[in-house]
C-alpha positions in Angstrom: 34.2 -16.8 23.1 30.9 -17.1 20.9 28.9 -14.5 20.5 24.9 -14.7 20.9 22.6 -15.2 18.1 20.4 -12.0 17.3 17.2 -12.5 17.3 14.1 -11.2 15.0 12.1 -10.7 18.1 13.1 -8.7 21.2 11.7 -9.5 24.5 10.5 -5.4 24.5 8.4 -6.2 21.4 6.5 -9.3 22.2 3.7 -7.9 23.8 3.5 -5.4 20.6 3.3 -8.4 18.7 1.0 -9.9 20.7 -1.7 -7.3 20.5 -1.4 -7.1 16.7 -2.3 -11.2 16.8 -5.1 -10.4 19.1 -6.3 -7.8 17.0 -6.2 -9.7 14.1 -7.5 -12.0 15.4 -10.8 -10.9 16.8 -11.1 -9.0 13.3 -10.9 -12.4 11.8 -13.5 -14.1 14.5 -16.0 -10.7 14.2 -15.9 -11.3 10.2 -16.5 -15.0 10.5 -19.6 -14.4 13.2 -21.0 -11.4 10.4 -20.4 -14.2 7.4 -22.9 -16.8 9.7 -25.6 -14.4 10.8 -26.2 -12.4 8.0 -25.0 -14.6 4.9 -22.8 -13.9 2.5 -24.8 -11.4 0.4 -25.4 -8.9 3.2 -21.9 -9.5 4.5 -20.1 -8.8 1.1 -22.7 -5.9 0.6 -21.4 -4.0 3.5 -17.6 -4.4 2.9 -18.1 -3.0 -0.4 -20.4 -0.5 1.0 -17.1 -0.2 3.1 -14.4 0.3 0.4 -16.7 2.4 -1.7 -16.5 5.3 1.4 -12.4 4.9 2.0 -12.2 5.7 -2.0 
């Protein structure tokens, strides 16, 4: 008898996945909404305004 290919992806951890795309995602379309409103000086100002408080 064969036996069943494993797979990466377990039904149990699609909707985990899922999330993380959406997530992503809406980080991606919030950073591209920021880039066209404000340009790209004030929008590379504030993430280094950003990276200069995490360190």
């Amino acid at each position: 008898m064969a036996e069943p290919v494993p797979t990466a992806f377990t039904p149990s951890s699609r909707p985990l996945l899922l999330g993380v795309a959406v997530f992503f995602g809406a980080l991606a379309a919030v950073a591209g909404f920021m880039w066209s409103w404000f340009g790209t000086k004030v929008f590379f100002d504030m993430v280094a305004a950003g990276i200069a408080a995490c360190f």
